[in-house]
N, C-alpha and C positions, 0 to 999 in steps of 0.2 A: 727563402723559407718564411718573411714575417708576411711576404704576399698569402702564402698557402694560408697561415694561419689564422689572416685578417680575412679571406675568405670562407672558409671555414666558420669559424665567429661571423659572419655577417648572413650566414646560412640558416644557422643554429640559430640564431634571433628570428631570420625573417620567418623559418616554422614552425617556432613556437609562439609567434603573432597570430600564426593563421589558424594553429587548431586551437588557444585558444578565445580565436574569433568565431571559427566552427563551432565548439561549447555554445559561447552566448546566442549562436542564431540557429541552432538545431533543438533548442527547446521546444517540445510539444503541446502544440496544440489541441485544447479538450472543448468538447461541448460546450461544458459550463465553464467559466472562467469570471473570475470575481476578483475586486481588488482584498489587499488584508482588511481594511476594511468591512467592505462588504461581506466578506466573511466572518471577522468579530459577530456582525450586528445578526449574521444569520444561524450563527453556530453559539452553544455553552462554550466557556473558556474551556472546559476539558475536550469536548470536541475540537475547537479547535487548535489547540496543543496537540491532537492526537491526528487529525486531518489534515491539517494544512505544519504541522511542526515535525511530525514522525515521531509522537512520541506513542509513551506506551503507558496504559493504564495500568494500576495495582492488579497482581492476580487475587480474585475471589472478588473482587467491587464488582463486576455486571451484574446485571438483573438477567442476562441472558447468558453467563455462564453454564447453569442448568439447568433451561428454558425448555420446556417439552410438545407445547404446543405448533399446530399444525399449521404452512402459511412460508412465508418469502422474507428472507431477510433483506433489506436495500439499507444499501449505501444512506447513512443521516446526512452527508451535502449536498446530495441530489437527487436520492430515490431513485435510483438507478436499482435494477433486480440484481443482487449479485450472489448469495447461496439459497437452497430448497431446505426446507427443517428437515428431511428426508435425509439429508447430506450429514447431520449435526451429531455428534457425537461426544461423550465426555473422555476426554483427553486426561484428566486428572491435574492436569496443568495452573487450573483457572481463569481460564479465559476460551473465551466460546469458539470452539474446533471443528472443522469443518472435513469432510475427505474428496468432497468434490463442491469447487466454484461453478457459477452460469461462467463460462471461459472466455465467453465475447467479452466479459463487461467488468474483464481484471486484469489486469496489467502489469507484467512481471518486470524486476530490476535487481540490480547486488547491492546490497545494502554491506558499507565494509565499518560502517559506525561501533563497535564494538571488538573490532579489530581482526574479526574474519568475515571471510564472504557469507550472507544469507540469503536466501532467497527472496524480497519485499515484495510483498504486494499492494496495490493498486486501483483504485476506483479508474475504471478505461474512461468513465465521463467526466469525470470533475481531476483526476490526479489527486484524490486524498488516498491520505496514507491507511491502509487499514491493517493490517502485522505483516506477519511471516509465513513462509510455506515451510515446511520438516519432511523428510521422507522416513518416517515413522508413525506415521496413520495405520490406521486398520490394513493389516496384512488380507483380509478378505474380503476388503473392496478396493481401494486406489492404492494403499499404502501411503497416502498423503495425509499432513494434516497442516490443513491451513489453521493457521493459531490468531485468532482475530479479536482486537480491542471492540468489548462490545459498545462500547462508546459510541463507536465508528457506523454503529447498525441503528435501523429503527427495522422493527419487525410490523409485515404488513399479514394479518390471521386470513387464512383460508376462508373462502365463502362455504357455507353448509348448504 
C-alpha cells in the first residue's frame, strides 16, 4: 500500500511541474513586445496601469466616453486599429462602449479577477489590456458591448 501511495504522490508532483512549466512557456507572443520599462517611458502612468496592469479607469474620466466624432479608435501602445466610431455607442456606463471590435486585432481571455468569469479583452498587437465584453449591447445590432478604458484608446479622425 505505501508503494501505491509513494507513486501516486510522485505522479501528482511530477504533473503539476509540467503544467506548470506548460504556463510559463505557452505565453504569447505579440508583435510589439516591450520591457516594463520600456513601457513606463512610452505610456502615461494611467496607461500604463490600465495597459500593461489590467486595470480600470474611473467611470465618466474619458474624453471619449461621449466622443461623437468620425474616424478609428487604435489601441495607445501600439496604434493598432481596433474599433469604427461607427461601432460607438453610449452605454450609460461611463466609459466608451463599443457593439462591434475590428475582430483581427482583439483578443479575447476570462478575466476571474473580481471573482467571476468576464470576458477581457485584448490588444491582438501589443497584449494591453483594454476592458470587458457584456452581452448586453444594442439588441439591434450585435447585442454586444465592449466596455472600454478610454485610456486605453487614442482616436485617429477620418480624412474629409
Amino acid at each position: 500500500m505505501k508503494k501505491i501511495v509513494i507513486i501516486f504522490l510522485g505522479i501528482v508532483l511530477v504533473s503539476c511541474q509540467s503544467i506548470a512549466q506548460k504556463k510559463e512557456t505557452s505565453k504569447k507572443k505579440y508583435a510589439i513586445e516591450k520591457t516594463k520599462e520600456e513601457w513606463k517611458k512610452a505610456l502615461t502612468p494611467m496607461q500604463f496601469y490600465v495597459l500593461r496592469q489590467a486595470g480600470t479607469e474611473r467611470p465618466n474620466t474619458s474624453e471619449y466616453t461621449y466622443f461623437k466624432e468620425k474616424g478609428t479608435f487604435v489601441c495607445a501602445g501600439c496604434e493598432v486599429p481596433l474599433y469604427n466610431s461607427d461601432r460607438k455607442f453610449n452605454s450609460g456606463t461611463g466609459w466608451p462602449s463599443f457593439d462591434k471590435a475590428i475582430e483581427k486585432n482583439i483578443e479575447t481571455d476570462t478575466d476571474y479577477k473580481i471573482g467571476y468569469a468576464r470576458t477581457e479583452l485584448k490588444c491582438n498587437n501589443c497584449g494591453g489590456h483594454l476592458g470587458h465584453r457584456f452581452n448586453d449591447g444594442p439588441r439591434e445590432t450585435t447585442g454586444i458591448r465592449d466596455c472600454i478604458n478610454g485610456v486605453a484608446l487614442k482616436f485617429i479622425p477620418r480624412k474629409k
